[in-house]
Every structure is written in structure tokens, then in C-alpha cells.
GUBA-109732 format. One record per residue: residue number from 0; x, y, z of N, C-alpha, C, O in turn. Coordinates in nm, 4 decimals, padded with zeros to 6 digits. Atoms other than C-alpha are relative to their C-alpha. Example, Ala and Ser with C-alpha at 12.3 -4.5 7.8 and 13.67 -1.06 7.14 Angstrom:
<rs>
+-------+----------+----------+----------+----------+----------+----------+----------+----------+----------+----------+----------+----------+
! mimar !      n_x !      n_y !      n_z !     ca_x !     ca_y !     ca_z !      c_x !      c_y !      c_z !      o_x !      o_y !      o_z !
+-------+----------+----------+----------+----------+----------+----------+----------+----------+----------+----------+----------+----------+
!     0 !  00.0890 ! -00.1190 !  00.0000 !  01.2300 ! -00.4500 !  00.7800 !  00.0900 !  00.1200 !  00.0000 !  00.1936 !  00.1181 !  00.0665 !
!     1 ! -00.0820 ! -00.1190 ! -00.0060 !  01.3670 ! -00.1060 !  00.7140 ! -00.0770 !  00.1090 !  00.0730 ! -00.0261 !  00.2198 !  00.0899 !
+-------+----------+----------+----------+----------+----------+----------+----------+----------+----------+----------+----------+----------+
</rs>
This chain:
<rs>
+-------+----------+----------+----------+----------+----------+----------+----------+----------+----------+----------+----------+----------+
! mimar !      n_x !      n_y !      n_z !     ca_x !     ca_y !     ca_z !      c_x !      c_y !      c_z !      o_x !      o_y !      o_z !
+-------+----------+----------+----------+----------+----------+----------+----------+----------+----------+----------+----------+----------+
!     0 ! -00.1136 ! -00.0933 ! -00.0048 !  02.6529 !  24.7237 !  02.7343 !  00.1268 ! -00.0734 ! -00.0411 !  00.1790 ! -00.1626 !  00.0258 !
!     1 ! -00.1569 !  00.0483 ! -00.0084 !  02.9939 !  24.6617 !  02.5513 !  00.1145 !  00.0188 !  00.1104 !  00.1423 !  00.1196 !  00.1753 !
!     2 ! -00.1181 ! -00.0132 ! -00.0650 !  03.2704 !  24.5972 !  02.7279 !  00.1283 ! -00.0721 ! -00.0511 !  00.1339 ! -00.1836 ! -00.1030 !
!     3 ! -00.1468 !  00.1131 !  00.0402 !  03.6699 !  24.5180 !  02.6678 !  00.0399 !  00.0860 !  00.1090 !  00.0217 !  00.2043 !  00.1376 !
!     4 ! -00.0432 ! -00.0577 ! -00.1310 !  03.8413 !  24.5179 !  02.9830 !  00.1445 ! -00.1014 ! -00.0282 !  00.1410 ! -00.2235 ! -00.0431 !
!     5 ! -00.1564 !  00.0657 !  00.0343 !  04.2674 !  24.4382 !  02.9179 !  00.0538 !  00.0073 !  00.1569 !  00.0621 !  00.0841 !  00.2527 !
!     6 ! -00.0771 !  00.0398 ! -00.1658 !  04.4228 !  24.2970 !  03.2063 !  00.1242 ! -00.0549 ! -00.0188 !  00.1144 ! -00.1031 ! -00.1317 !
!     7 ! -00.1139 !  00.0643 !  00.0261 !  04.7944 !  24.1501 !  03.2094 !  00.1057 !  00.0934 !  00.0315 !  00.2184 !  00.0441 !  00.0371 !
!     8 ! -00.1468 ! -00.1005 !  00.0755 !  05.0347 !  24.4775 !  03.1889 !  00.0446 ! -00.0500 !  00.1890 ! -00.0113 ! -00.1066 !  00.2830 !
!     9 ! -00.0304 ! -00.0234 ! -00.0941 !  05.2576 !  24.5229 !  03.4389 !  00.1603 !  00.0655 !  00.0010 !  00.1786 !  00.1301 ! -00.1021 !
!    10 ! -00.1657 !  00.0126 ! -00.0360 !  05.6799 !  24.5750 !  03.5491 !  00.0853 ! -00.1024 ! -00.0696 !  00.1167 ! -00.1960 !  00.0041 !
!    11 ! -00.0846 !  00.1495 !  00.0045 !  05.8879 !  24.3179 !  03.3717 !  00.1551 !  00.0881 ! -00.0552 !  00.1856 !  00.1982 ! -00.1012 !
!    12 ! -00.1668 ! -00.0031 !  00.0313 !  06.2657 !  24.3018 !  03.3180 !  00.0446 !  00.0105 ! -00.1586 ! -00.0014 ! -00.0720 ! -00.2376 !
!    13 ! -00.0534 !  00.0440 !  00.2022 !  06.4352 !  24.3495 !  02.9215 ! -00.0298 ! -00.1773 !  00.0405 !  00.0103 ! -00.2390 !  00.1392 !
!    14 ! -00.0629 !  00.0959 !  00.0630 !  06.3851 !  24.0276 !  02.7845 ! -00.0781 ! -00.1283 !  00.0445 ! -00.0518 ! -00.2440 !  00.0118 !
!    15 !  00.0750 !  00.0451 ! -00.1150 !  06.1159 !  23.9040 !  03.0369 ! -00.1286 ! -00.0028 ! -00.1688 ! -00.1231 !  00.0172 ! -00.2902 !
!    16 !  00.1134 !  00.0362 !  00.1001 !  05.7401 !  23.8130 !  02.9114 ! -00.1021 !  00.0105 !  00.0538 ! -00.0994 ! -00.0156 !  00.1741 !
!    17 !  00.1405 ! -00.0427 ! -00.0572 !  05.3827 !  23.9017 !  02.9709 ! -00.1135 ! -00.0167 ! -00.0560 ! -00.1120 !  00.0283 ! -00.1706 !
!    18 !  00.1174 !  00.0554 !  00.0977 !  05.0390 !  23.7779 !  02.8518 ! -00.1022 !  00.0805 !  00.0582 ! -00.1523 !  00.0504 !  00.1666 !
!    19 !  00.0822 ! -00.0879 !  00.0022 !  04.8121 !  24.0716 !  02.8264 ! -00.1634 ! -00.0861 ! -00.0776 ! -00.1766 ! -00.1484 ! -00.1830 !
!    20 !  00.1416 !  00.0403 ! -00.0111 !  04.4171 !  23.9765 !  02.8578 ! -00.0994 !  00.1154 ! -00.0894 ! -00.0605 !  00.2322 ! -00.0905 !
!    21 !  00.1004 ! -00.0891 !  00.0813 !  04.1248 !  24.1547 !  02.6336 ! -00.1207 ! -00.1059 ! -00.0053 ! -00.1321 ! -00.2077 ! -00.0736 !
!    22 !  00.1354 !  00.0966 ! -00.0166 !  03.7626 !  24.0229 !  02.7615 ! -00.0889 !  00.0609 ! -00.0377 ! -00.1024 !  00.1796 ! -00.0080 !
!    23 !  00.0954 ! -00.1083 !  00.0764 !  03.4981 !  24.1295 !  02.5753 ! -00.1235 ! -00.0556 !  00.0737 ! -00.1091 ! -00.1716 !  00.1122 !
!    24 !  00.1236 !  00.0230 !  00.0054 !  03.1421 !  24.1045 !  02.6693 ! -00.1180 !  00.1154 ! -00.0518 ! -00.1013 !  00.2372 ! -00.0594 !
!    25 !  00.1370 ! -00.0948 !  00.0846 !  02.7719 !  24.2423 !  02.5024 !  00.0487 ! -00.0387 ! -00.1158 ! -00.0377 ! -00.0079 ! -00.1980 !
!    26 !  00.0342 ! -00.0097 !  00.1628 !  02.8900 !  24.1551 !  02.1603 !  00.0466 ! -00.1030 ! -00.0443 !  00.1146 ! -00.1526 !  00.0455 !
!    27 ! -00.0197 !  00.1102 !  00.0721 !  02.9593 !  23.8637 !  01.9313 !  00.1262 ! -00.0196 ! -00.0348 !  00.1836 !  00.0175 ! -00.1372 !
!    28 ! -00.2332 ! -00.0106 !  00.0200 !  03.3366 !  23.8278 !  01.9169 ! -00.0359 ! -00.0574 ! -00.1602 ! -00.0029 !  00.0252 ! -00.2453 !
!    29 ! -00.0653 !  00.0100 !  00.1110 !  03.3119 !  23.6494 !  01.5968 !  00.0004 !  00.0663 ! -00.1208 !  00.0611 !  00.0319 ! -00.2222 !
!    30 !  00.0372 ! -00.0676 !  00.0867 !  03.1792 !  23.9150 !  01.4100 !  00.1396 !  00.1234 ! -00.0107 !  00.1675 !  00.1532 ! -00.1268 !
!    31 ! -00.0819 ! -00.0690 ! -00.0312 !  03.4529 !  24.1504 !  01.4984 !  00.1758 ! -00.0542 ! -00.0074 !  00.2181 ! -00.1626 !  00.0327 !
!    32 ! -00.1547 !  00.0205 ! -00.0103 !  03.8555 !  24.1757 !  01.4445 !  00.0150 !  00.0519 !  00.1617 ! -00.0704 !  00.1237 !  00.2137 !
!    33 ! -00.0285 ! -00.0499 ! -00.1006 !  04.0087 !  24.2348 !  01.7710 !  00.1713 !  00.0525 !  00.0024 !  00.2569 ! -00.0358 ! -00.0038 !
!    34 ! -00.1278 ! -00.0311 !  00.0084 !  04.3382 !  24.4227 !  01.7715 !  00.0157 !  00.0615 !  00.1464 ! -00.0502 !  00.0839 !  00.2479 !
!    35 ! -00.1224 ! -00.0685 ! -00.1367 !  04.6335 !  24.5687 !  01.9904 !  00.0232 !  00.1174 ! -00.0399 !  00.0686 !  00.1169 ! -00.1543 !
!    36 ! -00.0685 ! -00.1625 ! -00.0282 !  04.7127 !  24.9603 !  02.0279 !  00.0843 ! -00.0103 !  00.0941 !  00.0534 ! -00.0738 !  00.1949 !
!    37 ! -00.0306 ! -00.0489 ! -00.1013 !  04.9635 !  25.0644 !  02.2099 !  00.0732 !  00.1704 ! -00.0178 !  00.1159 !  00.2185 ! -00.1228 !
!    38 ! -00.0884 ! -00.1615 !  00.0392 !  05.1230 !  25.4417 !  02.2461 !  00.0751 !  00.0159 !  00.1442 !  00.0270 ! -00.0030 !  00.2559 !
!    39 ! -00.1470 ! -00.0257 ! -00.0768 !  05.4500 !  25.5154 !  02.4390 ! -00.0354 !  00.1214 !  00.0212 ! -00.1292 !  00.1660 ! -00.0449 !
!    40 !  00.0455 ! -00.1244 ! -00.0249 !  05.4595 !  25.8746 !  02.6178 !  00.0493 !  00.0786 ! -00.1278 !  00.1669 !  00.0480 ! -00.1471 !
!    41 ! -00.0212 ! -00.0976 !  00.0614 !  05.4918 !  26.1262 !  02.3490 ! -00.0138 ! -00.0282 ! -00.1795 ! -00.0153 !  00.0499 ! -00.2746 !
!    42 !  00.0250 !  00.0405 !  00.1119 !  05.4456 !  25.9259 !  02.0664 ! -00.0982 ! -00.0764 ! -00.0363 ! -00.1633 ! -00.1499 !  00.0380 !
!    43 !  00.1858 !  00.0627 !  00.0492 !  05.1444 !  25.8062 !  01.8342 ! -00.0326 ! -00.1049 !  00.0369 !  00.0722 ! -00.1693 !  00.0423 !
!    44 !  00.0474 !  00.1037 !  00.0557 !  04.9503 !  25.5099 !  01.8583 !  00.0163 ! -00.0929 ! -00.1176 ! -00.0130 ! -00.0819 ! -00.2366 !
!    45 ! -00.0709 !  00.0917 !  00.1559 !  05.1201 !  25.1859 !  01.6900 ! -00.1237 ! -00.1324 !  00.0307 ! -00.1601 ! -00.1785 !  00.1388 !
!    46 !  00.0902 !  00.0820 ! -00.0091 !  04.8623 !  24.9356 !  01.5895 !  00.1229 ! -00.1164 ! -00.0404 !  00.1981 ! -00.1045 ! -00.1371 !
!    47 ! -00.1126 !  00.0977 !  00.0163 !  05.0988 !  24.6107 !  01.6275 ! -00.0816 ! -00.1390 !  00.0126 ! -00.0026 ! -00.2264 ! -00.0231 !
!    48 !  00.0944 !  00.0892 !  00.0181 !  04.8461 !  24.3462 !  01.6438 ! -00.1265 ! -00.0441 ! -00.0398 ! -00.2055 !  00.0204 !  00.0292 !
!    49 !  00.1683 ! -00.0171 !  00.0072 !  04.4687 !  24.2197 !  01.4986 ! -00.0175 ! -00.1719 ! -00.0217 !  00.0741 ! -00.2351 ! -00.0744 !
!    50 !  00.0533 !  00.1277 ! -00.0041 !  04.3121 !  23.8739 !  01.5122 ! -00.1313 !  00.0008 ! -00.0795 ! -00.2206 !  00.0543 ! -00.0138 !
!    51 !  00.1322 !  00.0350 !  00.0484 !  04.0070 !  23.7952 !  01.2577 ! -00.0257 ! -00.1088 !  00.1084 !  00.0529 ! -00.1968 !  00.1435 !
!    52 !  00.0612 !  00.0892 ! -00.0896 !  03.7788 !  23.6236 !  01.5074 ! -00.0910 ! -00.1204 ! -00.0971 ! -00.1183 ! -00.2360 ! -00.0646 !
!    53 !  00.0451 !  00.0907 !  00.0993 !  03.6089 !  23.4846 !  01.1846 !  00.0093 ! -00.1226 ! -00.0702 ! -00.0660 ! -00.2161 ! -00.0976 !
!    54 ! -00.0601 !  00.0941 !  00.0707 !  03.8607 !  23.3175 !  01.0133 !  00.1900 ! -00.0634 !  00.0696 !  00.2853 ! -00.1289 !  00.0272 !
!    55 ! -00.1523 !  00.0335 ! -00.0429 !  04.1543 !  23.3104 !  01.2768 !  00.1151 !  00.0968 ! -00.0605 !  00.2097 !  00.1274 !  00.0120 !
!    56 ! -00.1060 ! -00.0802 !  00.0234 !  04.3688 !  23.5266 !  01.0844 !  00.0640 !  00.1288 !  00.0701 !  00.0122 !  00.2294 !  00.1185 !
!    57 !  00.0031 ! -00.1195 ! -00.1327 !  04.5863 !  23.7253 !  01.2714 !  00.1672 !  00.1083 ! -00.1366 !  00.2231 !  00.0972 ! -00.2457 !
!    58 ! -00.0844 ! -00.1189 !  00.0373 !  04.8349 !  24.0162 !  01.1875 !  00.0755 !  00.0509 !  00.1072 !  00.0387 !  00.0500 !  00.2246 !
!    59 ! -00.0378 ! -00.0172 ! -00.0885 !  05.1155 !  24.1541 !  01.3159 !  00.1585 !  00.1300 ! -00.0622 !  00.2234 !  00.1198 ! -00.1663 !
!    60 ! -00.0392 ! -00.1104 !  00.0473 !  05.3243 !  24.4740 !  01.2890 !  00.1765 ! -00.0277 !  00.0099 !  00.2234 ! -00.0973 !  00.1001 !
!    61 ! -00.1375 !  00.0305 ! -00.0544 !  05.7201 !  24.4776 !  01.2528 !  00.0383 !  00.0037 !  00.0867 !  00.1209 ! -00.0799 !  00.1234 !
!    62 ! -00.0481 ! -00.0075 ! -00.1310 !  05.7700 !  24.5763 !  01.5376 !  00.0219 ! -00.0939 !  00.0960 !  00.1298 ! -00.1001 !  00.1549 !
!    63 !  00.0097 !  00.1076 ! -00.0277 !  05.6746 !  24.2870 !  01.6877 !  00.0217 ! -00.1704 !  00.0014 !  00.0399 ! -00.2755 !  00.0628 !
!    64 ! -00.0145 !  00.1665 !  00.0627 !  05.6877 !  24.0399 !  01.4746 !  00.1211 ! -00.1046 !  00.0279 !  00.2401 ! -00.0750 !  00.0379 !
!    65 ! -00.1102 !  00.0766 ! -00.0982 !  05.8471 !  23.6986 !  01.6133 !  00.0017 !  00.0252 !  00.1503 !  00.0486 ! -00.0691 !  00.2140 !
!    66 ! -00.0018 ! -00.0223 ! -00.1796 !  05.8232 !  23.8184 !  01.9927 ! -00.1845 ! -00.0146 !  00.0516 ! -00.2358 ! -00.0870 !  00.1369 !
!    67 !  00.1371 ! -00.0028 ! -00.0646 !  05.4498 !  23.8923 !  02.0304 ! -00.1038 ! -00.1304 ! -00.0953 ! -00.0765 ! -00.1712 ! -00.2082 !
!    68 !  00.0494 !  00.0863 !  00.0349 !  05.1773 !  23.6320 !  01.9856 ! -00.1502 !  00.0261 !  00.0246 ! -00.1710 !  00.0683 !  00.1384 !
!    69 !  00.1483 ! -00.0386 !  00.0031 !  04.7998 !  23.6866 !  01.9520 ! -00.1016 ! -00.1001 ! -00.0081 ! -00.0993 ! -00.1795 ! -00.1021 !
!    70 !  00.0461 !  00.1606 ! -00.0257 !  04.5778 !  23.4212 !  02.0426 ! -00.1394 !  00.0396 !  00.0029 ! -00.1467 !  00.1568 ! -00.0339 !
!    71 !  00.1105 !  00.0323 ! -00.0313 !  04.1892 !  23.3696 !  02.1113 ! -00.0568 ! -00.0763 !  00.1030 !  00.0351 ! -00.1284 !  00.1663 !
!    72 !  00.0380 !  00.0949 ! -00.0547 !  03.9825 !  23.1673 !  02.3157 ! -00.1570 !  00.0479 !  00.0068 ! -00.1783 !  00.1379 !  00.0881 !
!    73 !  00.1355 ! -00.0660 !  00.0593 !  03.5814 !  23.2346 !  02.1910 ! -00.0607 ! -00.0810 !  00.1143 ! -00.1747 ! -00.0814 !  00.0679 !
!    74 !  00.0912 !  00.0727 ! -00.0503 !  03.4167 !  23.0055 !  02.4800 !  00.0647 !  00.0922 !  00.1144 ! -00.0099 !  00.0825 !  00.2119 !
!    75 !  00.0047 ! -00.0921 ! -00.0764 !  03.6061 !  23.2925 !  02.7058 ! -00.0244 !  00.1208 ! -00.0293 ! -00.0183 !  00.2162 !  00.0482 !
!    76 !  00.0332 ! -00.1610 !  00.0940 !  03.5200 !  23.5758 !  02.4700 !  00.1642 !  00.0544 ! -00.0015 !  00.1691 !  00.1373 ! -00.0924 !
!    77 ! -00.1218 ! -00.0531 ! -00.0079 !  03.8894 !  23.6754 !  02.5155 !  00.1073 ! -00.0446 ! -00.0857 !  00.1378 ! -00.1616 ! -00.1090 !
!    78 ! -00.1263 ! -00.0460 !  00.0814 !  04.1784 !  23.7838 !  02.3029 !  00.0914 ! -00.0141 !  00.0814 !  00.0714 !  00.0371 !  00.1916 !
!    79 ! -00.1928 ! -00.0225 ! -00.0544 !  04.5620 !  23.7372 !  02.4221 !  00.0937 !  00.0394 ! -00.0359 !  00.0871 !  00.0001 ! -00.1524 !
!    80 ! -00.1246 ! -00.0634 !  00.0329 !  04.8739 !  23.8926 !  02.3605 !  00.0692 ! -00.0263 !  00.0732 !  00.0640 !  00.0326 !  00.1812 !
!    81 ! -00.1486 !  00.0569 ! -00.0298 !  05.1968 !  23.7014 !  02.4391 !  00.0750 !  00.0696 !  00.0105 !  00.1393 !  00.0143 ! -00.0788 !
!    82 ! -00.0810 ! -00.0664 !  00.0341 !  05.4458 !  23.9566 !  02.4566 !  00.1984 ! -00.1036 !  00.0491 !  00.2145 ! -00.1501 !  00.1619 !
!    83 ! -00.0750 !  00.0824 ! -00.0512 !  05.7991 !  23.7629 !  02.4791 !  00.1096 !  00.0886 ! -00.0568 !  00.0914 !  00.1714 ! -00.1460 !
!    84 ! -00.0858 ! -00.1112 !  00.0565 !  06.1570 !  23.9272 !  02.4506 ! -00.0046 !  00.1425 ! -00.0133 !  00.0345 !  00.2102 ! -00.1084 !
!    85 !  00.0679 ! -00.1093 !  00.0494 !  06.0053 !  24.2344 !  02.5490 !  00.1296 !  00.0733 !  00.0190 !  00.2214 !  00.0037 !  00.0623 !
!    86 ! -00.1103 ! -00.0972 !  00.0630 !  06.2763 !  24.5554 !  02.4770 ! -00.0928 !  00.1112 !  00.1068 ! -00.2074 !  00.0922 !  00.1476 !
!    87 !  00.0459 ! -00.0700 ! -00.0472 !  06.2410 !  24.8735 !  02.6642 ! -00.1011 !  00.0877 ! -00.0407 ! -00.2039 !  00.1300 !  00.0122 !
!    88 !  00.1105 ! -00.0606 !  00.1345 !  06.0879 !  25.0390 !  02.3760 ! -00.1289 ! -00.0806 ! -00.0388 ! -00.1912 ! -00.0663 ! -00.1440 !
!    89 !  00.1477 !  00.0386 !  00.0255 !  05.7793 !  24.8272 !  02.4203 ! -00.0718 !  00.0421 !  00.1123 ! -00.1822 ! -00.0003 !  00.1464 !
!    90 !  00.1245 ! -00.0781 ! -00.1154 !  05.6646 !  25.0509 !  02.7158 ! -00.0717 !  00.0579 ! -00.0727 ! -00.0400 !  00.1237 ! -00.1718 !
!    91 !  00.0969 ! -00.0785 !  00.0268 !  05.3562 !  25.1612 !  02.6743 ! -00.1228 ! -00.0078 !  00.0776 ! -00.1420 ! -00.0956 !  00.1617 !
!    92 !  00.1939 !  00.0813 ! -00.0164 !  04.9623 !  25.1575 !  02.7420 ! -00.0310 ! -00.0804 ! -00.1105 ! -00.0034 ! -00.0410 ! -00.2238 !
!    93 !  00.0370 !  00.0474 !  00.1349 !  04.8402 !  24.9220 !  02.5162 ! -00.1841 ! -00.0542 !  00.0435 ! -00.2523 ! -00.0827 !  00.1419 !
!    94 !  00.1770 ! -00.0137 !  00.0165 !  04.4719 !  24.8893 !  02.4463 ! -00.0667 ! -00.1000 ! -00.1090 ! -00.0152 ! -00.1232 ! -00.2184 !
!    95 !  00.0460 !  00.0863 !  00.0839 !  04.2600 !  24.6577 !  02.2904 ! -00.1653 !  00.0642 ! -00.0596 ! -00.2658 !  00.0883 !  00.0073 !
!    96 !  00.1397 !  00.0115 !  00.1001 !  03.9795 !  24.7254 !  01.9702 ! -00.0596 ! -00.0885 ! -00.0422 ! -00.0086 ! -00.1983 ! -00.0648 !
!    97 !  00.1238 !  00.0463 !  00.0992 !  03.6797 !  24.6180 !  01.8097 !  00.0051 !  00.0675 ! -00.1151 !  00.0017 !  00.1898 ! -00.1290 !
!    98 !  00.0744 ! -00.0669 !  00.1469 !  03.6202 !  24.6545 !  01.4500 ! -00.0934 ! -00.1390 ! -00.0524 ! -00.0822 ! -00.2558 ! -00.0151 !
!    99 !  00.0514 !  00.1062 !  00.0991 !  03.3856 !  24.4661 !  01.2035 !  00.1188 ! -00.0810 ! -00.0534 !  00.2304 ! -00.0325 ! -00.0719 !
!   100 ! -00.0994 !  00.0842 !  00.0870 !  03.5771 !  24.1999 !  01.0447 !  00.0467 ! -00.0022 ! -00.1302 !  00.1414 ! -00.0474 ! -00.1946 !
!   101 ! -00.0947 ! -00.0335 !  00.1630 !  03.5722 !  24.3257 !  00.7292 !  00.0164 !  00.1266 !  00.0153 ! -00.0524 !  00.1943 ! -00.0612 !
!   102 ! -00.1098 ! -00.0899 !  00.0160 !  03.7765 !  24.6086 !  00.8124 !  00.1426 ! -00.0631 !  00.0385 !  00.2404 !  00.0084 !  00.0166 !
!   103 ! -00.1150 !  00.0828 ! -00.0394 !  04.0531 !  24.3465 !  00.9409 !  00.0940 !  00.0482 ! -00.0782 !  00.1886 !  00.1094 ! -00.0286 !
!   104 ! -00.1503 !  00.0036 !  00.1136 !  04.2864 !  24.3705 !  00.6090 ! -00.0053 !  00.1844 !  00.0482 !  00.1006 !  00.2219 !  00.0985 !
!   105 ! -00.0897 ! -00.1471 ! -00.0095 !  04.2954 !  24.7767 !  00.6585 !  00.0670 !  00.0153 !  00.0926 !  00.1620 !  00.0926 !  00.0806 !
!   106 ! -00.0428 ! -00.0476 ! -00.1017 !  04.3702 !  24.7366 !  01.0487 !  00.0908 !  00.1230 !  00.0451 !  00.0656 !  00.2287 !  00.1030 !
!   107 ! -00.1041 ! -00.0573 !  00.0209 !  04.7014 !  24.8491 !  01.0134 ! -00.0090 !  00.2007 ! -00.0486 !  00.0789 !  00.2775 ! -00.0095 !
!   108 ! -00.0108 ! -00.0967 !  00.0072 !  04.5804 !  25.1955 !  00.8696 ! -00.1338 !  00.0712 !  00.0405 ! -00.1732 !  00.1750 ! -00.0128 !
!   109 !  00.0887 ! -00.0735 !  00.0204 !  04.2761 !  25.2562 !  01.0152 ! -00.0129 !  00.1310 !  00.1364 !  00.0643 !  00.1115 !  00.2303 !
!   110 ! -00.0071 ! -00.0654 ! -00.0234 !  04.1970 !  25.5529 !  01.1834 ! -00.0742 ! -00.0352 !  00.2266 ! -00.1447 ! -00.1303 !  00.2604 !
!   111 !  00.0511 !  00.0371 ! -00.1386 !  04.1081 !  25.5578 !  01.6143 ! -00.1269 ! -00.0397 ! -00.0032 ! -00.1636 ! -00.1464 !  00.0460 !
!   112 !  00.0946 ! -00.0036 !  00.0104 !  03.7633 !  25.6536 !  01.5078 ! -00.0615 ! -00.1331 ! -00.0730 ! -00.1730 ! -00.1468 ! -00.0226 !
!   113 !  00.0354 !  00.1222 !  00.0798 !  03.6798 !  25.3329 !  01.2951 ! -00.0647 ! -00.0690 !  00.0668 ! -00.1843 ! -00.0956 !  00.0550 !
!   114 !  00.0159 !  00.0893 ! -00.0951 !  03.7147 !  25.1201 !  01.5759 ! -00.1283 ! -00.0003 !  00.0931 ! -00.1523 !  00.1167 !  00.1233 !
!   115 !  00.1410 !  00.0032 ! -00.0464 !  03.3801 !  25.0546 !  01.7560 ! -00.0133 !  00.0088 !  00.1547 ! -00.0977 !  00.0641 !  00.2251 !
!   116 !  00.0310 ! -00.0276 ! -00.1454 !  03.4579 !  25.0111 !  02.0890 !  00.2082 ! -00.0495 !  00.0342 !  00.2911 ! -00.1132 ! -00.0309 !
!   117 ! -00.1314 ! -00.0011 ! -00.0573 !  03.8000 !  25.0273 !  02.2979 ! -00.0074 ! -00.0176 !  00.1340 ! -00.1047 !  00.0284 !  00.1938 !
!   118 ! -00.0040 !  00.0340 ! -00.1490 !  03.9094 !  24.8987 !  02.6575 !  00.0631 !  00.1362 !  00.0392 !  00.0788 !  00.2403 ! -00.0247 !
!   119 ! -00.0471 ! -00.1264 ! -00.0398 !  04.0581 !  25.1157 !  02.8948 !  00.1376 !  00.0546 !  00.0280 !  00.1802 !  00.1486 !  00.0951 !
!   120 ! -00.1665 !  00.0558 ! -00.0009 !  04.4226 !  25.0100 !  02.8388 !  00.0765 ! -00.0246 !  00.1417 !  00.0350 !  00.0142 !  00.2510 !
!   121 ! -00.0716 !  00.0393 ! -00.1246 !  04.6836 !  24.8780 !  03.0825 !  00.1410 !  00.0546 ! -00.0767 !  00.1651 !  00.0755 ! -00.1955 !
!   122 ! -00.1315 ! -00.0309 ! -00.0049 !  05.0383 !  24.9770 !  03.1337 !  00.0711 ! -00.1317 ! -00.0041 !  00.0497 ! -00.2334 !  00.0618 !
!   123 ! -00.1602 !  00.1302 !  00.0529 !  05.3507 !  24.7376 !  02.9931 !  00.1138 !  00.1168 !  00.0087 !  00.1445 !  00.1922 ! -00.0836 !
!   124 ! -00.1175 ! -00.0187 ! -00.0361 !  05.6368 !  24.8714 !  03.1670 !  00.1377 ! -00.0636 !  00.0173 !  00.1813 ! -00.1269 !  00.1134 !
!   125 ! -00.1418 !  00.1269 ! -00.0817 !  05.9849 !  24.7185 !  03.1291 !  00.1556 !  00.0996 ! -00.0083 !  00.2186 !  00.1707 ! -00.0867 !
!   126 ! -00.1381 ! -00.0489 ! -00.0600 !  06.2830 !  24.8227 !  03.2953 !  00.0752 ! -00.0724 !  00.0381 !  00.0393 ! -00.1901 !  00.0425 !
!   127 ! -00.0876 !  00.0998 ! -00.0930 !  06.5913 !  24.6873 !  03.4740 !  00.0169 !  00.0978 !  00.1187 !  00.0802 !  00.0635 !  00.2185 !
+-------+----------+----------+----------+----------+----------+----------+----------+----------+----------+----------+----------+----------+
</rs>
């Protein structure tokens, strides 16, 4: 049985920082990209992060870019997400995918359905 189970969200302050967890087990991490979803209330799903587990290559959406950091660690099966300088406008749920690795370069446009398997997201709340 797959599993991705994201752990990390929580309360933080503008400007504060948080290292969101994505543990996979049942499947071969290196075969797979692992990205970041997140969606704010009322608005779509922004794919702002993806990591080739293959070749290391990672990606990362403007939004982000420069604040968030996307990491690995394959002898824990788990993906990371640094979030640093976070802004209020990075509340959300954010959720972590599976895709094959060679859908990596589309990440950015691919559709929910693509994705093979999804955690059950955590909340990143920041307020003052």
C-alpha cells in the first residue's frame, strides 16, 4: 500500500519558518518526482515545488522562489520543504505528489489527475 503522509504545517508568525515532511512508503522514491501543492481557501491549486528523485533536480515556482527549499533524504524515503520568510499569502494546505519522473519537466502544468498518488495535506498557517 502507497503511502505519503506530510507532516510539518502548523501556526507561524510573517517572516517565521517551517520544514514541512513528505514520507513516502510502498514505492521506489527514485523512480518518481515528488512535488508540493498547495491551495489557499477559494483559490486553485499552485504547484510551487518538484524534486527529480532521479537526478536531484528540483524546481520551483515564483512564488517561492528564494524562500522555499526542497530537499530529499532517500535512506528516509522523505521529501522536505523549507519554507523560510513565509508571507501571509502562503496559507494554505499544502500536499505532497507522486509522479513518474519523466513527467518532472511538465510538473508545473500537469493536471491533479496525472499525479499517482497524493498525501493527505497539512495546514501552513501564518499570522501575527
Amino acid at each position: 500500500q502507497v503511502q505519503l503522509v506530510e507532516s510539518g504545517g502548523g501556526l507561524v508568525q510573517p517572516g517565521g519558518s517551517l520544514r514541512l515532511s513528505c514520507a513516502a512508503s510502498g514505492i521506489t522514491l527514485n523512480y518518481y518526482a515528488i512535488g508540493w501543492v498547495r491551495q489557499a481557501p477559494g483559490k486553485e491549486r499552485e504547484k510551487i515545488s518538484a524534486i527529480n528523485n532521479s537526478d536531484g533536480r528540483t524546481y520551483y515556482a515564483d512564488s517561492v522562489k528564494g524562500r522555499f527549499t526542497i530537499s530529499r533524504d532517500n535512506t528516509k524515503a522523505t521529501v522536505y520543504l523549507q519554507m523560510n520568510s513565509l508571507k501571509p499569502e502562503d496559507t494554505a494546505v499544502y500536499f505532497c505528489a507522486a509522479v513518474g519522473v519523466e513527467w518532472y519537466y511538465h510538473f508545473p502544468n500537469l493536471t491533479d489527475g496525472r499525479f499517482d498518488y497524493w498525501g493527505q495535506g497539512t495546514q501552513v498557517t501564518v499570522s501575527s
